[in-house]
C-alpha positions in Angstrom: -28.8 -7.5 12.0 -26.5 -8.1 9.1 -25.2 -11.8 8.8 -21.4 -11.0 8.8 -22.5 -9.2 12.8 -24.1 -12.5 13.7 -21.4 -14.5 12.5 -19.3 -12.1 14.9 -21.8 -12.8 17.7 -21.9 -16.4 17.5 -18.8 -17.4 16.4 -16.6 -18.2 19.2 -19.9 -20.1 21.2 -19.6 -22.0 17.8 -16.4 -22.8 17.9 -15.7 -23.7 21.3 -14.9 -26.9 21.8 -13.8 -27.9 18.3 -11.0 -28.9 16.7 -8.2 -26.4 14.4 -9.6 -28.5 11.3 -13.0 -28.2 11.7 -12.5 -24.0 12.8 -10.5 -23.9 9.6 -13.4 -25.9 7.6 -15.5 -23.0 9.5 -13.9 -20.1 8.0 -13.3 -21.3 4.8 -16.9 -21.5 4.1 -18.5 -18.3 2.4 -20.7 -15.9 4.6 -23.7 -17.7 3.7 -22.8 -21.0 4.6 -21.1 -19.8 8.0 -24.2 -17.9 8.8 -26.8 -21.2 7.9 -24.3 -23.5 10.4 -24.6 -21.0 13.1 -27.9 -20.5 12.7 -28.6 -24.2 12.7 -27.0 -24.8 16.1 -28.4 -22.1 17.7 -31.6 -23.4 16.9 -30.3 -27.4 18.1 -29.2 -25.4 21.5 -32.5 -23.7 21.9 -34.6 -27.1 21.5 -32.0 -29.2 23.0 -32.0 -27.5 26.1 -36.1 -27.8 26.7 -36.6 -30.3 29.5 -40.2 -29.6 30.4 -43.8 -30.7 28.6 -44.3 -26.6 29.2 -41.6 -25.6 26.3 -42.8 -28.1 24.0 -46.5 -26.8 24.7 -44.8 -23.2 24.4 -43.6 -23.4 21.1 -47.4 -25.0 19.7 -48.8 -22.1 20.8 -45.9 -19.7 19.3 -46.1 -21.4 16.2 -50.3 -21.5 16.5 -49.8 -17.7 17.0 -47.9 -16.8 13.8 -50.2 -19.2 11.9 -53.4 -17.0 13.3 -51.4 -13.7 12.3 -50.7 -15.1 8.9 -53.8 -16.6 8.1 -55.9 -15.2 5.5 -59.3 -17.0 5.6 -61.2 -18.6 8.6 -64.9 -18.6 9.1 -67.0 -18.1 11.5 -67.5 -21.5 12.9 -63.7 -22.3 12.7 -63.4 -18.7 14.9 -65.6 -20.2 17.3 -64.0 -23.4 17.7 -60.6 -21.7 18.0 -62.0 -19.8 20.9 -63.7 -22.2 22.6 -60.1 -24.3 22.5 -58.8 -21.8 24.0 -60.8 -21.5 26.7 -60.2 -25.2 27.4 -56.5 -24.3 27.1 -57.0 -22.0 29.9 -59.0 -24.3 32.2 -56.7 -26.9 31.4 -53.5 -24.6 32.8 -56.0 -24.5 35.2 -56.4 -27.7 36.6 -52.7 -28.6 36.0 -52.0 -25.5 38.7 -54.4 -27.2 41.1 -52.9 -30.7 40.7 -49.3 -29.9 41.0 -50.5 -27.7 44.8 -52.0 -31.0 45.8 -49.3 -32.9 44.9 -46.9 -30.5 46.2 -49.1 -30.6 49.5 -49.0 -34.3 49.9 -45.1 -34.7 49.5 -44.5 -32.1 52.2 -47.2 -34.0 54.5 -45.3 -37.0 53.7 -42.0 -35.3 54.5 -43.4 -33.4 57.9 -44.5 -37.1 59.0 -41.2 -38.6 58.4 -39.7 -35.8 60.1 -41.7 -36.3 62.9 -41.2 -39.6 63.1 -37.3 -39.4 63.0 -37.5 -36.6 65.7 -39.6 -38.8 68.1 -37.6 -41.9 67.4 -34.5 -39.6 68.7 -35.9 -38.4 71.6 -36.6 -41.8 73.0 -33.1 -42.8 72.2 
């Protein structure tokens, strides 16, 4: 995609929200400059709207991805350990699955005894 069509894309979601000064600043800037701004706060919306450990974890392993692709030496030993970190990854997602059912277990026990408790507290009333 050409930058003049993602400058088109973008543009109003860019400019919403600001004032006639800073639209005109905007589009008085060459195509370059509007193009590095947009691209700029698209890239402060996509991290600023992350509100889980998972996206930060997320973008690690994007960013551990493209370093793999783009590598051009690693040895054996370093191949090994990169696996066997992985596999640790993997029991690691693991283990968090496990914990959050057991957590999510015991705060609907907890919830199913206070419901219980309100329902027999209203039926002696």
């Amino acid at each position: 995609m050409k930058k003049e069509e993602t400058i088109k894309m973008y543009q109003e979601a860019y400019l919403a929200g600001r004032s006639d000064e800073a639209r005109t600043v905007f589009l008085a800037k060459s195509v370059a400059k509007q193009y590095s701004c947009i691209m700029a706060w698209r890239h402060r919306m996509r991290h600023s709207n992350k509100t889980t450990d998972g996206s930060e974890i997320i973008d690690h392993l994007r960013v551990a991805r493209k370093r793999l692709g783009a590598a051009t030496e690693i040895n054996e030993q370093e191949l090994r350990t990169i696996d066997s970190e992985l596999a640790a990854l993997r029991d690691g997602v693991e283990v968090f699955r496990a914990n959050r059912k057991a957590r999510e277990i015991e705060e609907l026990e907890q919830q199913q005894a206070a419901i219980l408790e309100r329902l027999r507290r209203l039926k002696q009333d």
